[in-house]
Z-matrix of the N, CA and C atoms (Angstrom, degrees):
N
C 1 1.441
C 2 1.529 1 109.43
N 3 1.363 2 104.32 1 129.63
C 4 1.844 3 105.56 2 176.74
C 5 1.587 4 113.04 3 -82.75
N 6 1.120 5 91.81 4 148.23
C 7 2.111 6 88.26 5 -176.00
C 8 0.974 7 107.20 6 -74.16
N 9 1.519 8 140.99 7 165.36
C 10 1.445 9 135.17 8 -176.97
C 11 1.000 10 113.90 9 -88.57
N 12 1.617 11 135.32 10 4.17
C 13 1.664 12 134.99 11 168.82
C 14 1.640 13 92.10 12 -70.96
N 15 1.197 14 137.84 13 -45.02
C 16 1.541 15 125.79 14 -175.71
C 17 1.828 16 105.27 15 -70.76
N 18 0.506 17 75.39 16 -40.37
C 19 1.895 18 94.54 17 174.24
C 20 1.392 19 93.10 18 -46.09
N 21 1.499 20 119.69 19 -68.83
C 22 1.398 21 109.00 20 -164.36
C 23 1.088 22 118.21 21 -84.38
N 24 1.289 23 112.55 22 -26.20
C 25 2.018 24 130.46 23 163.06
C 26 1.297 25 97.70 24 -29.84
N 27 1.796 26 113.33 25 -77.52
C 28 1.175 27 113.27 26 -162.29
C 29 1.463 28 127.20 27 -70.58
N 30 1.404 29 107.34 28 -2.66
C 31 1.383 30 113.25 29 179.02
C 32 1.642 31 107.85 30 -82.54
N 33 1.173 32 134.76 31 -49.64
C 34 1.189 33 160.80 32 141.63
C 35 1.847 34 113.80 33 -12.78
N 36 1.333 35 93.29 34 -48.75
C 37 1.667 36 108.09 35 173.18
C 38 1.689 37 104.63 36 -77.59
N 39 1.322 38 119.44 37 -39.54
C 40 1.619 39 113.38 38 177.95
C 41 1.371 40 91.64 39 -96.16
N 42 1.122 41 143.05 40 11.51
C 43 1.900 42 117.86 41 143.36
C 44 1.524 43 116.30 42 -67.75
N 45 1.581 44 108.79 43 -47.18
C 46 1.395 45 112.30 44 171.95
C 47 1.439 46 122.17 45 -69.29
N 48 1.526 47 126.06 46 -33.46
C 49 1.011 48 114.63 47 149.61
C 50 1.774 49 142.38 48 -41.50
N 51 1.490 50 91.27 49 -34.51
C 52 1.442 51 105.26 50 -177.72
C 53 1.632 52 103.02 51 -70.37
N 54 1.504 53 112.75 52 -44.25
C 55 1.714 54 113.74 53 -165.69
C 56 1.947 55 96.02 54 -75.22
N 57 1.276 56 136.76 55 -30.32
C 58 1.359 57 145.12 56 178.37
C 59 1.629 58 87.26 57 -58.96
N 60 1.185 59 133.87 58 -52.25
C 61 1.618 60 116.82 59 -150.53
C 62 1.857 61 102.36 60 -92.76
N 63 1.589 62 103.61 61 -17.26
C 64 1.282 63 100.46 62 154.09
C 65 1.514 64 135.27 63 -61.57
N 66 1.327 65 122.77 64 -35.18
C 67 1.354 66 160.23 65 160.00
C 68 1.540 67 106.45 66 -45.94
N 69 1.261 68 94.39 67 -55.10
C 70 1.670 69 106.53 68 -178.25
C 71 1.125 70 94.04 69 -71.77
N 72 1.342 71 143.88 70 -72.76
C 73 1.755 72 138.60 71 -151.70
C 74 1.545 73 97.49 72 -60.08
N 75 1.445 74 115.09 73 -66.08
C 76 1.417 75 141.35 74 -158.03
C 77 1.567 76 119.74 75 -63.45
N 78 1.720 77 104.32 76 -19.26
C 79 1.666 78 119.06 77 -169.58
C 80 2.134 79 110.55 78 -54.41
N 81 0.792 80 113.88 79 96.39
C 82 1.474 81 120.52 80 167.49
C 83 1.506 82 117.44 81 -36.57
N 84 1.155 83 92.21 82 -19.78
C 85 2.080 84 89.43 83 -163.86
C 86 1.649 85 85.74 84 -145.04
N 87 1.337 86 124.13 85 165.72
C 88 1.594 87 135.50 86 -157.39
C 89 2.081 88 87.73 87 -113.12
N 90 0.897 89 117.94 88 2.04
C 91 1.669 90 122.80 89 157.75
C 92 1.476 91 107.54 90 -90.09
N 93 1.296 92 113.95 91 -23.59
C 94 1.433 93 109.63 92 -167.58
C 95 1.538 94 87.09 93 -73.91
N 96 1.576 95 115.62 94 -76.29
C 97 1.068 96 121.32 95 176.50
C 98 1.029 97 140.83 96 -18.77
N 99 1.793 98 128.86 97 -43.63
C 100 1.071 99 149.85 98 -178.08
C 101 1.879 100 96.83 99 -69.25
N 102 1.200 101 118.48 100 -53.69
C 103 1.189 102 129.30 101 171.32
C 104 1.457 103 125.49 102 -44.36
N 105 1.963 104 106.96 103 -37.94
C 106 1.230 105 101.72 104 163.73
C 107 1.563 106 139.98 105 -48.58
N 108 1.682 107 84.85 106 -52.90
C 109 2.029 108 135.65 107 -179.99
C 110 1.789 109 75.18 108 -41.93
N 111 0.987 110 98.51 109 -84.40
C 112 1.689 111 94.42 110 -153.53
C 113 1.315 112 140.93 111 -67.94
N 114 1.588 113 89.94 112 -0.71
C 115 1.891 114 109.62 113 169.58
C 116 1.416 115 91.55 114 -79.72
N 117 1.595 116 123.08 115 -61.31
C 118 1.318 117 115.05 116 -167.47
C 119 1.403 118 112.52 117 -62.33
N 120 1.373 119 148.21 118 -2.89
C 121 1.157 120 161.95 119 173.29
C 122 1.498 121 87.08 120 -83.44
N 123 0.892 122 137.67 121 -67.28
C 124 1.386 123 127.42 122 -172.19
C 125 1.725 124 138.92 123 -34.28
N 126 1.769 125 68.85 124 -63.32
C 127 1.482 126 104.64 125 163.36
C 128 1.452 127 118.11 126 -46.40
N 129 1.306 128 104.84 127 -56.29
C 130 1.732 129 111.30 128 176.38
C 131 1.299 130 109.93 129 -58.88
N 132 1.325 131 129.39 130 -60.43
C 133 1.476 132 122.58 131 163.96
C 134 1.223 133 110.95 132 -59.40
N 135 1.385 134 153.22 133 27.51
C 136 1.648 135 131.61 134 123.07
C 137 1.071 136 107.80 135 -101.23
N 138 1.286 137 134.39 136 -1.40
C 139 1.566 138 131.38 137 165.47
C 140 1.779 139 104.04 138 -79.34
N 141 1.258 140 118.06 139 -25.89
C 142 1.994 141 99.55 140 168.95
C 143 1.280 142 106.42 141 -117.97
N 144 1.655 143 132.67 142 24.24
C 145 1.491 144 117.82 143 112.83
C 146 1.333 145 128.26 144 -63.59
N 147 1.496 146 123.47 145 -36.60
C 148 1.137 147 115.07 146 176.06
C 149 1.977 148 114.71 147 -83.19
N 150 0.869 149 94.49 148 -33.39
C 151 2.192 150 96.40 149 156.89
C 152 1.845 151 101.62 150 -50.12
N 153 1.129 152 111.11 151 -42.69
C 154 1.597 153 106.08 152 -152.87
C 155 1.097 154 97.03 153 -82.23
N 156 1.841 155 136.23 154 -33.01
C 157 1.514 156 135.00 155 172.52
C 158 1.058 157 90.18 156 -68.43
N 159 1.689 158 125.97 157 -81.78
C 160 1.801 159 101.51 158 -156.41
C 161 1.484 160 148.39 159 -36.67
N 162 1.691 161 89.51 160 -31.58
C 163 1.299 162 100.72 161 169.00
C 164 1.712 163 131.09 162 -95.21
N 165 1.565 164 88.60 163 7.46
C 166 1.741 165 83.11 164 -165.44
C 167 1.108 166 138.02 165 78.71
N 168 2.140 167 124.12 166 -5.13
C 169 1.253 168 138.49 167 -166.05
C 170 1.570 169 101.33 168 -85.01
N 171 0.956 170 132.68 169 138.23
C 172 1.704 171 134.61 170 172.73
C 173 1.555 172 94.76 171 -91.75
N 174 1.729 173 111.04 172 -37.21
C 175 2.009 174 83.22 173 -171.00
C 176 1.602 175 114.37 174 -79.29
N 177 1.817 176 110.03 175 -6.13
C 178 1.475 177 85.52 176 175.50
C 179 1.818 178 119.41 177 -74.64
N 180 1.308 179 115.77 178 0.90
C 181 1.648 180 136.72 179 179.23
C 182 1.182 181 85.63 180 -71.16
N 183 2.014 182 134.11 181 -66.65
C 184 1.169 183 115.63 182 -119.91
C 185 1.686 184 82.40 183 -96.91
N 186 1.587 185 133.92 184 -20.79
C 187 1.045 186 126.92 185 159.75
C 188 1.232 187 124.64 186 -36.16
N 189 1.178 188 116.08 187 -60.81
C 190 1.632 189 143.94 188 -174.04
C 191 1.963 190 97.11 189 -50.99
N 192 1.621 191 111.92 190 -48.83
C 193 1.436 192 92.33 191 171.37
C 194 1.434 193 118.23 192 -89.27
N 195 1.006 194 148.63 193 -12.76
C 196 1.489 195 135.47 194 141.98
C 197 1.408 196 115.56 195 -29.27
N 198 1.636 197 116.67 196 -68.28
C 199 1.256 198 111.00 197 -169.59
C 200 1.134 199 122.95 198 -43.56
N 201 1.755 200 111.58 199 -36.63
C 202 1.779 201 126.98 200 -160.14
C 203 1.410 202 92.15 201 -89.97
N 204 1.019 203 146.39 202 0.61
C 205 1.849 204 158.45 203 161.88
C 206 0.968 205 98.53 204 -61.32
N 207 1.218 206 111.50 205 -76.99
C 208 1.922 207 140.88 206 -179.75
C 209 1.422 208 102.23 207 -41.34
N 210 1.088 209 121.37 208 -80.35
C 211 1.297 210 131.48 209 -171.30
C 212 1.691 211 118.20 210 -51.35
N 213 1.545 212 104.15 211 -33.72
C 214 1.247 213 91.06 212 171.75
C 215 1.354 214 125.01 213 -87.53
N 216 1.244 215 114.84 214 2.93
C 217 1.381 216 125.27 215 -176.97
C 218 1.281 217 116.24 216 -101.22
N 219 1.171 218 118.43 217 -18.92
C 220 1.823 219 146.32 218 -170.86
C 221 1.933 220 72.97 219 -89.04
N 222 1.201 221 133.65 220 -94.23
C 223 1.885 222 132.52 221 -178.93
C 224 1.574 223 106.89 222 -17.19
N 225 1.039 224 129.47 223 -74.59
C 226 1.518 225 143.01 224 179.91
C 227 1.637 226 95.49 225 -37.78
N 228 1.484 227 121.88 226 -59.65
C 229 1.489 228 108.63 227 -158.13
C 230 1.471 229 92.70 228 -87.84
N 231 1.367 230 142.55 229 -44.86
C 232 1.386 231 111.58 230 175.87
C 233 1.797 232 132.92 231 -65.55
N 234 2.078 233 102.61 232 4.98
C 235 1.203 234 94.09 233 -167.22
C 236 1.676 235 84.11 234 -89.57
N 237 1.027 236 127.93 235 -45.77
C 238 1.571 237 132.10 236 145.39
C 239 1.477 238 118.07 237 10.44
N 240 1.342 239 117.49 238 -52.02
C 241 1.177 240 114.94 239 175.50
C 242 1.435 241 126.10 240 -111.59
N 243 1.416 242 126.68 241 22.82
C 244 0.973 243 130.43 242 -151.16
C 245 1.359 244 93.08 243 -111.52
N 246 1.441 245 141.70 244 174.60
C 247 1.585 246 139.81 245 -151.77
C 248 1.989 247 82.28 246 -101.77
N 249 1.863 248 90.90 247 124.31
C 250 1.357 249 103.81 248 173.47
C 251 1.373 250 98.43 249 96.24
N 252 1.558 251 120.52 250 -57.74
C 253 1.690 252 90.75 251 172.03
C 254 1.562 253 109.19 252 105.59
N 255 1.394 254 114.24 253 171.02
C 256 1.552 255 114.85 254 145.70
C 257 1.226 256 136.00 255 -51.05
N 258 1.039 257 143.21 256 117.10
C 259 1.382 258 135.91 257 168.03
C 260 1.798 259 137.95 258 -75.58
């Protein structure tokens, strides 16, 4: 049985998830968007730290830092192409 602090963690994590995919549909400008992508990227990586405490698993942690590797590098190359660029 999971304790209900993960319970509410994770509920809390798919509220913000939910307002990120609004962000994502709803974004006016392709910065907005990009901004969504990578909150909800976020989000997902504290949702399998918090998978990896409840359950006690260490590889959903060591998953969780790959993804946030990935993800931040996946941000960097589309900010790369975005009008103006890196600075």
């Amino acid at each position: 049985m999971i304790a209900p602090v993960f319970f509410y963690s994770a509920l809390i994590i798919m509220i913000g998830a939910f307002f990120s995919v609004l962000r994502i549909l709803l974004g006016p400008t392709v910065p907005d968007r990009v901004v969504g992508v990578d909150t909800l990227n976020t989000l997902i990586v504290a949702g399998m730290v918090l998978l990896g405490a409840a359950y006690d698993r260490v590889i959903y942690i060591d998953i969780a830092i790959v993804y946030a590797l990935l993800s931040y590098i996946g941000t960097l190359v589309i900010a790369r192409y975005l009008p103006g660029g890196l600075r």
